[in-house]
KEBA-920859 format. One record per residue (C-alpha): residue number from 1; residue in three letters; y negated, x negated, z negated. Coordinates in nm, 3 decimals. Layout:
BEGIN
PT     n   res         y         x         z
PT   NUM   Ala         Y         X         Z
...
END
This chain:
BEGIN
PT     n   res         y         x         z
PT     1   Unk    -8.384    -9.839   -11.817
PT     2   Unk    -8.611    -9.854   -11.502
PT     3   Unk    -8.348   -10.019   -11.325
PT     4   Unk    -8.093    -9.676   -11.381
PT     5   Unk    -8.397    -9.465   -11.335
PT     6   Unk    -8.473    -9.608   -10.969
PT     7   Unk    -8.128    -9.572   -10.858
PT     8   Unk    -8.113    -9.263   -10.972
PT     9   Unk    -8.433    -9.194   -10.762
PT    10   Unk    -8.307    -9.308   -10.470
PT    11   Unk    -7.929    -9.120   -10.511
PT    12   Unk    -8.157    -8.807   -10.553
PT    13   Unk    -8.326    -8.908   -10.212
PT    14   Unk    -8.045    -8.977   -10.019
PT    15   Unk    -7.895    -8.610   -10.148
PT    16   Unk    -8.173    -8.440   -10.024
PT    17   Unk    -8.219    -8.671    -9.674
PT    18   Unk    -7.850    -8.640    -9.613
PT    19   Unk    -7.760    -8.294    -9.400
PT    20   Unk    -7.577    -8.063    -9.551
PT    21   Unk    -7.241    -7.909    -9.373
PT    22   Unk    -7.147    -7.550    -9.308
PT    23   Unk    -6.939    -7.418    -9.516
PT    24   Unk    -6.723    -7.273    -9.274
PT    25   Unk    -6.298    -7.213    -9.294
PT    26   Unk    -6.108    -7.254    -8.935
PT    27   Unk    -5.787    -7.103    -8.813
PT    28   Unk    -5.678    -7.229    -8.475
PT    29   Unk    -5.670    -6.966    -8.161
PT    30   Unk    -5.358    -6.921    -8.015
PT    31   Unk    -5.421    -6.825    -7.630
PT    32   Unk    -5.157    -6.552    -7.489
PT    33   Unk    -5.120    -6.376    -7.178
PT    34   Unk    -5.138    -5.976    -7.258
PT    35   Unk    -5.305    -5.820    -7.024
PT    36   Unk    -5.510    -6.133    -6.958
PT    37   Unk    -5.597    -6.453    -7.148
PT    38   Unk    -5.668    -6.309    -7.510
PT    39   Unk    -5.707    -6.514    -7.824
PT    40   Unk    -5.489    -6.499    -8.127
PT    41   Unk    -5.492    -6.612    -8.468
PT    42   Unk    -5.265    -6.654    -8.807
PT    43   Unk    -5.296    -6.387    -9.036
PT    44   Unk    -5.148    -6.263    -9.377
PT    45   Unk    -5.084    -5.881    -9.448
PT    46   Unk    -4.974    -5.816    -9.804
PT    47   Unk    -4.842    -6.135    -9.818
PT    48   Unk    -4.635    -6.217    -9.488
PT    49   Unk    -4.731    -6.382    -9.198
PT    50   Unk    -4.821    -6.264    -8.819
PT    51   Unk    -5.078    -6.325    -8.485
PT    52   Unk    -5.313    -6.066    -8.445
PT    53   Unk    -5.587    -6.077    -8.145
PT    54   Unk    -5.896    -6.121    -8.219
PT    55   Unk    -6.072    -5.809    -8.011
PT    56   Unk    -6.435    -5.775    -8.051
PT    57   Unk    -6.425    -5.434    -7.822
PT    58   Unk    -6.195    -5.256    -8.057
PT    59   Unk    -6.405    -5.025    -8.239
PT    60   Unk    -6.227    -5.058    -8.599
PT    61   Unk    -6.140    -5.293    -8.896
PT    62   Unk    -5.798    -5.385    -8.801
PT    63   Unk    -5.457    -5.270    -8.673
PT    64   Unk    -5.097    -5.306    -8.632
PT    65   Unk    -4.816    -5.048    -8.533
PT    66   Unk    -4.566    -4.835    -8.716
PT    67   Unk    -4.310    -5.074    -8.777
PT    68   Unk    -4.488    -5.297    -8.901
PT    69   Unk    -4.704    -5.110    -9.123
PT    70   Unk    -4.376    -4.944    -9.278
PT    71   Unk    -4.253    -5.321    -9.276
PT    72   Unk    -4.524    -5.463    -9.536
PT    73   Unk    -4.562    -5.127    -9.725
PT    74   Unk    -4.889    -4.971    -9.587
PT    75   Unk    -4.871    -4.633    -9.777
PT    76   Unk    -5.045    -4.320    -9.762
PT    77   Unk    -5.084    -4.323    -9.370
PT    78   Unk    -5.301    -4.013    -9.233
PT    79   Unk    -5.256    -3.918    -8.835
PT    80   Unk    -5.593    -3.851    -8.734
PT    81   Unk    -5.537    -3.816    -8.311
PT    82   Unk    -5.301    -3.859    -8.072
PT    83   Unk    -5.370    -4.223    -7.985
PT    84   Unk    -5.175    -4.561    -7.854
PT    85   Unk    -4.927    -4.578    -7.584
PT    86   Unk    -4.565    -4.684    -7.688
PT    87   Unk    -4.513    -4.768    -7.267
PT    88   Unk    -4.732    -4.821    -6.980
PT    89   Unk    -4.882    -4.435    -6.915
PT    90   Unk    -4.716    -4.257    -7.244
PT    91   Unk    -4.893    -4.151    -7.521
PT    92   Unk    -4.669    -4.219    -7.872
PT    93   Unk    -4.574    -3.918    -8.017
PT    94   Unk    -4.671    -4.141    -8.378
PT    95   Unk    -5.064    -4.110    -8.299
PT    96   Unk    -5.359    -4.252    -8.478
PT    97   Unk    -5.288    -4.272    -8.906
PT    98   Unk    -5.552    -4.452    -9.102
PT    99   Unk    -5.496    -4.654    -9.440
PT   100   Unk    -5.552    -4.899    -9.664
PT   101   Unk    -5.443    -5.243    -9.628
PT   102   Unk    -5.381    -5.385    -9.995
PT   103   Unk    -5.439    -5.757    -9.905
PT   104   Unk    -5.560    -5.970    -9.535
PT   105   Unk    -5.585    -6.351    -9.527
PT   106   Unk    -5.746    -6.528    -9.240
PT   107   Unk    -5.826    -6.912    -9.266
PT   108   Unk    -5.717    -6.901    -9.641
PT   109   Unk    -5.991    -6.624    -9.708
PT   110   Unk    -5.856    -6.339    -9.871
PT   111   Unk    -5.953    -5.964    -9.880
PT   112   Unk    -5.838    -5.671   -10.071
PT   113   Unk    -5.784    -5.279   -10.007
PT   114   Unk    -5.894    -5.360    -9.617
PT   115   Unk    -5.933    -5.033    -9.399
PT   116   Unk    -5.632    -5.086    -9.121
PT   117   Unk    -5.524    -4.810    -8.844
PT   118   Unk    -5.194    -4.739    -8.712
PT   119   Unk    -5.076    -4.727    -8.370
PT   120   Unk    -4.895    -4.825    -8.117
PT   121   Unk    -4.978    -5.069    -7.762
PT   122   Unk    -4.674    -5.114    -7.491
PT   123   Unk    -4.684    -5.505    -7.585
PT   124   Unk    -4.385    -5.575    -7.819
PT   125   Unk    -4.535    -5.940    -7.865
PT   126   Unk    -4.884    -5.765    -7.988
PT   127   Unk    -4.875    -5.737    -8.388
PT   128   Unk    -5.234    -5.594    -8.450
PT   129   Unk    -5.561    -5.672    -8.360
PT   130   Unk    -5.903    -5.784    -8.596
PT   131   Unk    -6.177    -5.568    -8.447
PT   132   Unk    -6.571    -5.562    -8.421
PT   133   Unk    -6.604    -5.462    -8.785
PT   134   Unk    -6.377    -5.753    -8.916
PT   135   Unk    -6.579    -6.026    -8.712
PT   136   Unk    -6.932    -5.828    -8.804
PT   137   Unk    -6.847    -5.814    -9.186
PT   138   Unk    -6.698    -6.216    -9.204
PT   139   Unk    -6.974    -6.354    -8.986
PT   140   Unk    -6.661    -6.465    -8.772
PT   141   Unk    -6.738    -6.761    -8.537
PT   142   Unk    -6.520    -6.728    -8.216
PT   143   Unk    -6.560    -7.094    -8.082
PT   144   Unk    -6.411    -7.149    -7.711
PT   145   Unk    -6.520    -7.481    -7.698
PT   146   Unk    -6.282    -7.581    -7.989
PT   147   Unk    -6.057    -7.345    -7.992
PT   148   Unk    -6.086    -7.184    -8.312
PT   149   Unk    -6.191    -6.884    -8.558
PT   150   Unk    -6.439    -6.981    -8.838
PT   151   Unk    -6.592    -6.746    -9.120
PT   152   Unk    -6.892    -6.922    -9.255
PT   153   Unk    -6.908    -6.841    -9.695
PT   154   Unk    -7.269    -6.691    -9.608
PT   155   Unk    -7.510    -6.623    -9.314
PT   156   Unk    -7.697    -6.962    -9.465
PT   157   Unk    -7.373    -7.152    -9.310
PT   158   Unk    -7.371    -6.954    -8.950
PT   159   Unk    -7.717    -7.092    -8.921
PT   160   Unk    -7.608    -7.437    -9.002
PT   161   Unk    -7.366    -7.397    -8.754
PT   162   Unk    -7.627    -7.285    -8.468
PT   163   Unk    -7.820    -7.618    -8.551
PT   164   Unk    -7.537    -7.792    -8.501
PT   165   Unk    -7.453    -7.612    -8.189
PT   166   Unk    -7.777    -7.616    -8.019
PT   167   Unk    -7.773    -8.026    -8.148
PT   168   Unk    -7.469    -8.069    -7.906
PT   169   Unk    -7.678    -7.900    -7.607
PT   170   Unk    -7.529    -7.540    -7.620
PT   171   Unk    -7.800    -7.300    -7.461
PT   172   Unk    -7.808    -7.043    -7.754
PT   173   Unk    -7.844    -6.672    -7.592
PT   174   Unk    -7.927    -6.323    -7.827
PT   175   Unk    -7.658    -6.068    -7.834
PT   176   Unk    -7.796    -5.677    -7.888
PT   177   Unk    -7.579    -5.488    -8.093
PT   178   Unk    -7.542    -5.127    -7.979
PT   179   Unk    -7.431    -4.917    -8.271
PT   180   Unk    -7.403    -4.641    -8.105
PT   181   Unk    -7.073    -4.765    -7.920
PT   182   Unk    -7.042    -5.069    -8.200
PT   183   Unk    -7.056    -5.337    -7.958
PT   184   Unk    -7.249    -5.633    -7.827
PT   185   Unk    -7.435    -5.688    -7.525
PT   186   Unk    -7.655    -5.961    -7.343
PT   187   Unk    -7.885    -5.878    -7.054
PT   188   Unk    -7.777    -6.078    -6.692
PT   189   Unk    -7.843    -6.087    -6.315
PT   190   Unk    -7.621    -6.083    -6.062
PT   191   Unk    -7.795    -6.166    -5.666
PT   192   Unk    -8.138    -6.027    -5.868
PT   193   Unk    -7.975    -5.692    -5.997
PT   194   Unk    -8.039    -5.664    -6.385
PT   195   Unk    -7.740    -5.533    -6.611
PT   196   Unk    -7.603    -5.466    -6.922
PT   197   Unk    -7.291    -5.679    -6.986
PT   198   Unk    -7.046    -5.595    -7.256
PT   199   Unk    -6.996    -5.911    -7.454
PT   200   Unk    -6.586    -5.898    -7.516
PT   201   Unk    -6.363    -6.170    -7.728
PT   202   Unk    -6.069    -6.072    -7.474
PT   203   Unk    -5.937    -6.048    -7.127
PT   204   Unk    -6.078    -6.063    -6.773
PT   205   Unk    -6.429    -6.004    -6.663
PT   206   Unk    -6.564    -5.707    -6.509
PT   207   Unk    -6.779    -5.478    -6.318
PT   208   Unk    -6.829    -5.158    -6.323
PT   209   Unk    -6.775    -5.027    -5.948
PT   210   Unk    -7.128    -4.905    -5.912
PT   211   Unk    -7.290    -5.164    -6.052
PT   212   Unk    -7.094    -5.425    -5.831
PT   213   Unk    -7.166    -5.207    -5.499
PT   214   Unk    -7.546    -5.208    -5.616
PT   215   Unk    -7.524    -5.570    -5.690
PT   216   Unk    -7.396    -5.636    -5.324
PT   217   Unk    -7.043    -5.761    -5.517
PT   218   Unk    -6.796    -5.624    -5.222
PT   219   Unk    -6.443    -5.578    -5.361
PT   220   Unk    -6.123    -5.745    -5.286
PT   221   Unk    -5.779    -5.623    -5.318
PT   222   Unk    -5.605    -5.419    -5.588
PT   223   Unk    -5.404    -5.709    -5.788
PT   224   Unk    -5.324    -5.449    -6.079
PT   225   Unk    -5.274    -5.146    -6.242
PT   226   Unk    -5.448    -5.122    -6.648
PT   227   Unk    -5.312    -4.850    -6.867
PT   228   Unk    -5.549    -4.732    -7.120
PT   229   Unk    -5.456    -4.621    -7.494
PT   230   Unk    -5.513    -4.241    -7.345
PT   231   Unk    -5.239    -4.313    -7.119
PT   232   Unk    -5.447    -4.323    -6.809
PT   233   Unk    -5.385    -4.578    -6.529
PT   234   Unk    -5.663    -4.732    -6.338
PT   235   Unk    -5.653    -5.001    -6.025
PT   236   Unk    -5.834    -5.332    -6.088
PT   237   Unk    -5.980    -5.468    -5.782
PT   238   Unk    -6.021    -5.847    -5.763
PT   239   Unk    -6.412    -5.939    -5.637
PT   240   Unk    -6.391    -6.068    -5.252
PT   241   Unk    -6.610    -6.352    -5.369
PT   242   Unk    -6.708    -6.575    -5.676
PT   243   Unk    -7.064    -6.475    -5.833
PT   244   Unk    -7.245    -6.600    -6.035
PT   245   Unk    -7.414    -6.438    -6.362
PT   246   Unk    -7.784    -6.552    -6.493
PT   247   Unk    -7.829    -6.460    -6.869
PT   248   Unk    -8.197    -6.439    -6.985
PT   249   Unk    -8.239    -6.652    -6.657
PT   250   Unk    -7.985    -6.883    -6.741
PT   251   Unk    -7.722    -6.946    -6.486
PT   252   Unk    -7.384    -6.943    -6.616
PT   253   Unk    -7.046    -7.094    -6.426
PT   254   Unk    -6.880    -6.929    -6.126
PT   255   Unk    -6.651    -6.660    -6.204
PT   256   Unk    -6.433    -6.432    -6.013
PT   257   Unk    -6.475    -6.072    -6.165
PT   258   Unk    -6.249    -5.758    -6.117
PT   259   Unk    -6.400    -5.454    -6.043
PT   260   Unk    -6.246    -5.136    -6.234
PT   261   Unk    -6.385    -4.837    -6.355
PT   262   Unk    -6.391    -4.899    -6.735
PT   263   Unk    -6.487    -4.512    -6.869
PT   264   Unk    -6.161    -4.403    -6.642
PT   265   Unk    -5.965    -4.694    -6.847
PT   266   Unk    -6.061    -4.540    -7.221
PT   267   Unk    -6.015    -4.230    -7.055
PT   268   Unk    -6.412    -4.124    -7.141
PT   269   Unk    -6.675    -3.997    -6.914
PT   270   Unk    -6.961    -4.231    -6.805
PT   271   Unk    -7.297    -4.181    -7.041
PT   272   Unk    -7.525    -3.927    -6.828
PT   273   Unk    -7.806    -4.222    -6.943
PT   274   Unk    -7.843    -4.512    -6.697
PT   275   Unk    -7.989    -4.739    -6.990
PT   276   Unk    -7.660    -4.654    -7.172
PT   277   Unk    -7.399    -4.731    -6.929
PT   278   Unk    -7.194    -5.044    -6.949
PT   279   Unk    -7.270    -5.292    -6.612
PT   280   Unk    -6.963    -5.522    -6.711
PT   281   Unk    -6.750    -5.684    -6.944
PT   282   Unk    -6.745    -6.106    -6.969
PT   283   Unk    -6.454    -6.153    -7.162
PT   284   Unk    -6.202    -6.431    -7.247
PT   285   Unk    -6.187    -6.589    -6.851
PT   286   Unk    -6.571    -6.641    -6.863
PT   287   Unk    -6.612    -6.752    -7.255
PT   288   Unk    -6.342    -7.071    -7.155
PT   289   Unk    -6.555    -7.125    -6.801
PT   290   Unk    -6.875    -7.154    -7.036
PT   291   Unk    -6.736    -7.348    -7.337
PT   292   Unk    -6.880    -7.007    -7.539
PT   293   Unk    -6.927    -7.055    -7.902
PT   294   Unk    -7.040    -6.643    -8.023
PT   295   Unk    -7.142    -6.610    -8.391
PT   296   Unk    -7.145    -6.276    -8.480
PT   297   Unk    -7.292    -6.369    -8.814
PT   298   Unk    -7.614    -6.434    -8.651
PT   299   Unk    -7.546    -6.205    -8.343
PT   300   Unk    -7.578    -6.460    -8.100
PT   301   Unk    -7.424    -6.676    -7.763
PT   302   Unk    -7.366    -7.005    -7.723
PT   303   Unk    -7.268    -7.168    -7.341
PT   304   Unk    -7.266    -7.544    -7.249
PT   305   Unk    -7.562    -7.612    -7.021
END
């Protein structure tokens, strides 16, 4: 009887010594060119299957267009603006409707009666996007390194993950969430000028004009014209040089920025407050130069040192 209760004893101990994995479901990114390198993943709405991008700028739930929302069976649609831009410069005549999704599965998770809005984008290969309020509400792990979307079963299991993450010699950096504009944003340098950069799952990098002429970033040529959802049309300049971004004085690799007015873009005017204006964007080109991991369960940054 000793004998059974030693071993188990010792079975307890090993439990207890032995680490513990996140519990964590993964859905591979699928890298596209629209509009720059932008990550996608597999998705179910009610039931069939598509790619939508994973866009932590957008400032809803989730999307996808007309057809396709008439195409799976999203009732009840309400216009709510004129929105979306069915070609480069041209508003849709459809607008901005807002529903109910009845089912979304991502990484075999599923959710019911999800909030979705309708509307168009000029790229007949984009099928919807998962916003900021998708990846804050799922904890969502974008991981760069691997190339892959996780959503940890609770916060306990994002945590895990950051252990494991700073264990491998990532450089773990906080994210500020602004909830005023519902987005995220780190603090960086650039040649000893402070600014606030727009943490983005998506696209290029960028800087804001004035910023980058403050920053002593001189601009290059215009390499190409961006078309915002308001149908506006702004030139993107490509930075004359490489430059390099410290994060809470951590340098980060080499990156090549455009410089483009980003207010003109969503077709907004720049906040009057200097404290509330957005610096830049590091997006998709500098998350695969830095190996990024960001866990928006615990609202933070991960780069290779």
């Amino acid at each position: 009887m000793k004998f059974f209760t030693v071993l188990i004893a010792i079975g307890t101990m090993l439990a207890v010594a032995m680490p513990v994995s996140a519990q964590i479901a993964y859905t591979p990114i699928h890298f596209k060119q629209t509009s720059g390198t932008r990550p996608f993943v597999d998705v179910k709405m009610n039931g069939r299957s598509f790619q939508l991008m994973v866009h932590s700028s957008a400032e809803f739930y989730m999307m996808t267009d007309h057809a396709i929302a008439e195409s799976i069976g999203v009732a009840n649609l309400k216009k709510t603006q004129d929105y979306g831009i069915d070609s480069p410069g041209h508003v849709s005549a459809l607008g901005k409707s807002v529903s109910v999704l009845k089912t979304l599965e991502v990484a075999g998770r599923e959710q019911g009666d999800v909030p979705i809005e309708v509307f168009e984008t000029p790229h007949p290969e984009m099928e919807g996007m998962l916003g900021i309020r998708w990846l804050r509400s799922q904890l969502v792990i974008v991981d760069y390194d691997s190339y892959r979307v996780g959503i940890p079963q609770t916060i306990h299991d994002s945590e895990k993950e950051d252990e494991r993450l700073i264990g491998l010699g990532f450089q773990k950096l906080k994210m500020t969430w602004d909830a005023r504009t519902e987005r995220y944003f780190v603090t960086g340098t650039i040649n000893g000028v402070a600014g606030r950069f727009l943490v983005s799952t998506v696209s290029h990098d960028f800087l804001d004009p004035a910023f980058a002429k403050h920053a002593g970033v001189e601009p290059g040529p215009v390499i190409d014209q961006d078309h915002g959802p308001t149908g506006t049309t702004v030139d993107a300049l490509l930075a004359k040089r490489q430059i390099t971004l410290a994060i809470d004085g951590k340098q980060t690799a080499v990156c090549q920025p455009r410089i483009m007015d980003m207010y003109a873009y969503a077709g907004v005017k720049a906040p009057s407050n200097p404290a509330e204006r957005i610096d830049g964007t590091i997006g998709t080109d500098f998350m695969l130069a830095n190996q990024a991991v960001i866990d928006f369960g615990t609202e933070s940054l991960f780069i290779r040192k």
